[in-house]
C-alpha positions in Angstrom: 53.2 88.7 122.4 53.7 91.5 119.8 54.4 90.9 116.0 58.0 92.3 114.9 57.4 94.0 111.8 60.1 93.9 110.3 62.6 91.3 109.9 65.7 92.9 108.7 67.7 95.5 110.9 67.9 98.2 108.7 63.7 98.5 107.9 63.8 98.4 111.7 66.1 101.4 111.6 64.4 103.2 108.8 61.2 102.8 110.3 62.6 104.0 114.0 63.9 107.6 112.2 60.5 107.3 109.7 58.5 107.9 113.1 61.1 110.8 114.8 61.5 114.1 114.2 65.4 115.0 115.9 66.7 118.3 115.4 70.1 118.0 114.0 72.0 121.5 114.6 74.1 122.5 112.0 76.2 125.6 111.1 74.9 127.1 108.0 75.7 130.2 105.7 72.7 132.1 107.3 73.9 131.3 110.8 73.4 127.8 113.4 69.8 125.7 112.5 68.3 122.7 113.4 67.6 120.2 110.8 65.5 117.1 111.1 67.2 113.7 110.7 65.2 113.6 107.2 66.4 116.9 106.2 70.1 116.4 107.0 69.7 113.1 105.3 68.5 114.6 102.4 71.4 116.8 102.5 73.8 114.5 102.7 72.6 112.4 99.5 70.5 115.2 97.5 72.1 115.8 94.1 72.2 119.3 95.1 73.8 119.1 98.2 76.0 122.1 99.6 79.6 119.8 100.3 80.3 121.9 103.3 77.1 121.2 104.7 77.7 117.7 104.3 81.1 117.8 105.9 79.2 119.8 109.2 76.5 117.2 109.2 78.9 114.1 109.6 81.0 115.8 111.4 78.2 116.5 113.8 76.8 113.4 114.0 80.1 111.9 114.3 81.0 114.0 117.4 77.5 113.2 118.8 78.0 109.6 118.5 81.4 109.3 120.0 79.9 111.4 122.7 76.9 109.5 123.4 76.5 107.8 126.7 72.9 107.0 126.7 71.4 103.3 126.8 69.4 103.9 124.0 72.2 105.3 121.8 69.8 107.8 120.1 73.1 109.4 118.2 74.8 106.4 117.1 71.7 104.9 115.9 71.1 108.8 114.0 74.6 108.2 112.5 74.1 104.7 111.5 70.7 105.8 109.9 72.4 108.4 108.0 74.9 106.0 106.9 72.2 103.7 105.6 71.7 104.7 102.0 75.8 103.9 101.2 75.2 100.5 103.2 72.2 99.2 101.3 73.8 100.6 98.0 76.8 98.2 99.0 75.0 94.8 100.5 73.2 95.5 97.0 76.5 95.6 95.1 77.5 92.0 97.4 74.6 90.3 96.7 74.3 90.5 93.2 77.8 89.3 93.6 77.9 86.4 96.1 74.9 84.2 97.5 75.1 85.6 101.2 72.0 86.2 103.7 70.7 90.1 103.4 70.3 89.9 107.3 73.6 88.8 107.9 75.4 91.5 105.7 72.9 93.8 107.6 74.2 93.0 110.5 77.9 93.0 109.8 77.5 96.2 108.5 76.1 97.8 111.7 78.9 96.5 113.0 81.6 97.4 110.9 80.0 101.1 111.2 80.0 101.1 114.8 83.7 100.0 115.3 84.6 102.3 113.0 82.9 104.8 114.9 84.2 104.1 118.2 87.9 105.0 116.0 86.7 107.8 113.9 89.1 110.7 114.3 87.3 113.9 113.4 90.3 115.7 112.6 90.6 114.7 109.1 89.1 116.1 106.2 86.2 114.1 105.5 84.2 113.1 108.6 81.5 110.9 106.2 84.4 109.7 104.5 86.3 108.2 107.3 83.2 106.6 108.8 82.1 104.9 105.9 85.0 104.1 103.7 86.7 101.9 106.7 83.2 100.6 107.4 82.2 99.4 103.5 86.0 97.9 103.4 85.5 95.3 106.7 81.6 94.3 105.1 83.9 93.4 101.6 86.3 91.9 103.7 83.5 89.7 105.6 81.5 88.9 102.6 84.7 88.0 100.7 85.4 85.3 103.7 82.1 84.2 103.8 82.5 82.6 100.2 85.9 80.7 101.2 83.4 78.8 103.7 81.7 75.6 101.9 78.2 73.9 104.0 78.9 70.9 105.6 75.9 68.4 105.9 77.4 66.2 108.5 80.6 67.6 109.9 81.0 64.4 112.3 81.0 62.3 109.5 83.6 64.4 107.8 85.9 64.7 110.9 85.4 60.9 111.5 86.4 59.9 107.5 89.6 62.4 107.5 90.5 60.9 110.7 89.9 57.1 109.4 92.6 57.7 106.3 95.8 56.7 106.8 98.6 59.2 106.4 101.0 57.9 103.7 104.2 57.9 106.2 102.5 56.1 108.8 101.8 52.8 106.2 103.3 49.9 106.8 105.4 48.8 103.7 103.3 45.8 102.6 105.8 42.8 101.0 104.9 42.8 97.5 103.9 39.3 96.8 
């Protein structure tokens, strides 16, 4: 049996890219290039980063993930690992916020992302934008709900003493004596 070395989904994901090298081709001012996943990464979040090259690299990655047929879903999982640094930015923002399990945003989030993905119309404006924005909205959304829930210890117990009390129409009219 082999260890799992991670136990949160997106160290899993980090670490699948960590050990890759994908060419990523993008359109740039001198002419068409591949990037690696690190480099476009970096592009997308360096403090320096060319805005139009950002828009061709989601845009890109976008297009090759609605495309993507494969079992192993190497472009959605590329788009969901470029989408990673805005996720743990957010879950980090939630749970300062709310006492909700890291795992369980992480995995709401990967869903959210790929839902949205599935739906993301690449004709607007901002590619990046439109993936994430819709995709940071539904893991708010989730974690929001997840606060209106309050643990039950026993839930039989619970069920069994709201069902025990009498509802106030259905009393009999005791004589006062």
């Amino acid at each position: 049996m082999g260890l799992i070395p991670y136990d949160r989904v997106f160290d899993a994901l980090e670490h699948r890219f960590l050990l890759t090298d994908l060419p990523f081709p993008v359109m740039m001012a001198e002419g068409p290039t591949q990037l690696s996943a690190l480099a476009a990464r970096r592009a997308l979040y360096g403090k320096s980063a060319d805005p139009s090259l950002r828009e061709e690299i989601w845009r890109k990655a976008v297009d090759a993930a609605q495309r993507d047929t494969d079992v192993a879903g190497s472009a959605r999982l590329l788009t969901l690992w470029l989408a990673l640094p805005v996720m743990r930015s957010m879950l980090h923002r939630i749970a300062i916020r709310w006492p909700i399990d890291r795992r369980e945003l992480e995995s709401e989030a990967l869903l959210a992302l790929l839902t949205v993905l599935a739906d993301a119309d690449l004709r607007t404006q901002q590619a990046g934008l439109a993936l994430l924005r819709p995709s940071v909205n539904r893991v708010w959304a989730f974690a929001k709900a997840r606060t209106q829930e309050r643990p039950v210890a026993d839930v039989e117990a619970l069920a069994a003493a709201h069902l025990s009390m009498e509802s106030p129409s259905l009393r009999s009219e005791a004589p006062s004596t």
